[in-house]
C-alpha positions as CSV (number, residue, x, y, z in Angstrom):
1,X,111.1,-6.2,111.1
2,X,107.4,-6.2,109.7
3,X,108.3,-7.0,106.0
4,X,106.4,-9.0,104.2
5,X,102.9,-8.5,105.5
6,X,100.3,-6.0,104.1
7,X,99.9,-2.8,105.2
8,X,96.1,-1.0,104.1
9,X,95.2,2.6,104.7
10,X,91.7,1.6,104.1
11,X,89.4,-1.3,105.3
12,X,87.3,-0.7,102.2
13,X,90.5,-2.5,100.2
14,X,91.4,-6.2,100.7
15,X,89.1,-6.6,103.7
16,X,85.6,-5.8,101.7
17,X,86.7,-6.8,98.2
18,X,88.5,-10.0,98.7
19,X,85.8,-11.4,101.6
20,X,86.3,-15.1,99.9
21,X,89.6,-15.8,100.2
22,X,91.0,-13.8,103.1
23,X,90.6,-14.9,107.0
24,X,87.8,-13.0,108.1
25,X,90.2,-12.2,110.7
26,X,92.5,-9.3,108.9
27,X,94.4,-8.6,112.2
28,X,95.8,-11.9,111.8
29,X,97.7,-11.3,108.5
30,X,97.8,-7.4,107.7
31,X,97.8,-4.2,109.5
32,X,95.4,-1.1,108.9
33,X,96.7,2.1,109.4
34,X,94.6,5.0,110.8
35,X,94.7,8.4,109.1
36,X,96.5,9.6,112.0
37,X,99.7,6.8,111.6
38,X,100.0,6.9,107.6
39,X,103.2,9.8,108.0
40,X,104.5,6.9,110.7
41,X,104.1,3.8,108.9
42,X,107.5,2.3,110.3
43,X,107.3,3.0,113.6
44,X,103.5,1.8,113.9
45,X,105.3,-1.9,112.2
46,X,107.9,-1.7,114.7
47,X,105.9,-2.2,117.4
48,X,104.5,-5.4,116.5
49,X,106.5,-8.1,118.8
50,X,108.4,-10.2,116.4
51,X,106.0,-13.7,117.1
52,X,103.4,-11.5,115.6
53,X,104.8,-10.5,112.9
54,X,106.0,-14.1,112.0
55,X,102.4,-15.5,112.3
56,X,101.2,-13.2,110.3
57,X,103.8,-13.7,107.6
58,X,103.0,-17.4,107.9
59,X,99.3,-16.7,107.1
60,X,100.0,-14.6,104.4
61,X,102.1,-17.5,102.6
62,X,99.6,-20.0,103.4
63,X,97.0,-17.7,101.9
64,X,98.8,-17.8,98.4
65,X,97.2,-20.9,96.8
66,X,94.0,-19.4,97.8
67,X,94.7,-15.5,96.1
68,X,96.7,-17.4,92.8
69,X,95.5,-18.8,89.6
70,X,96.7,-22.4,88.7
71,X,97.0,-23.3,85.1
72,X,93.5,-25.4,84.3
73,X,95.7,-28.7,83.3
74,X,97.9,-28.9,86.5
75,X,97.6,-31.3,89.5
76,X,99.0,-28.3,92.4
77,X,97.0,-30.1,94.6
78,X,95.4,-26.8,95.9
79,X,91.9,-25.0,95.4
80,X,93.1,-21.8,93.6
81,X,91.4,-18.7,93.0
82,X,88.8,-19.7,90.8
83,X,87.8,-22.9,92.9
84,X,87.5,-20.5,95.9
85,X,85.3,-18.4,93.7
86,X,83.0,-20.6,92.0
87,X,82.9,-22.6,95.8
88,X,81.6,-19.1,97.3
89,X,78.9,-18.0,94.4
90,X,77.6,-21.7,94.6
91,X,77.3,-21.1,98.6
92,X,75.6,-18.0,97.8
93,X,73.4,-18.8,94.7
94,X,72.3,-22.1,97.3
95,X,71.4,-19.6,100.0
96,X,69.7,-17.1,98.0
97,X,67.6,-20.1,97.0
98,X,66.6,-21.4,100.2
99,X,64.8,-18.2,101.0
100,X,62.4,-18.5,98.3
């Protein structure tokens, strides 16, 4: 059973929007569905062997922290979405710098 990891119709979705905090990998935690397989979406996820889907499913939970918003007082212990985010636009801002 392929429960529990995403499913996209588009790559323009998750893939190009959410570039900081997903793998850059998206094989490794979600399908994409061709045009041709969206009236078939159940028997396209049945034929990904079990180990895969469980990998992926483990991915998906580890990507949580990463994708969730932490209360600005707590200790979770974890760089949440808005660490990730300010991490990334530094990164960028520094980059866009060095090419002056």
């Amino acid at each position: 059973m392929a429960g529990c990891i995403p499913v996209f119709l588009s790559e323009h979705s998750a893939y190009s929007q959410y570039q900081w905090y997903l793998p850059a990998r998206p094989e490794d935690w979600s399908v994409l569905l061709k045009p041709d397989q969206w009236d078939r979406v159940e028997e396209v996820l049945a034929r990904i062997h079990s180990n895969a889907v469980a990998k992926m499913r483990d991915t998906v939970i580890e990507l949580i922290p990463r994708i969730s918003y932490a209360h600005p007082d707590s200790s979770v212990g974890f760089q949440d979405a808005v660490n990730i985010a300010l991490i990334e636009l530094t990164k960028r801002v520094r980059s866009n710098q060095d090419g002056l």
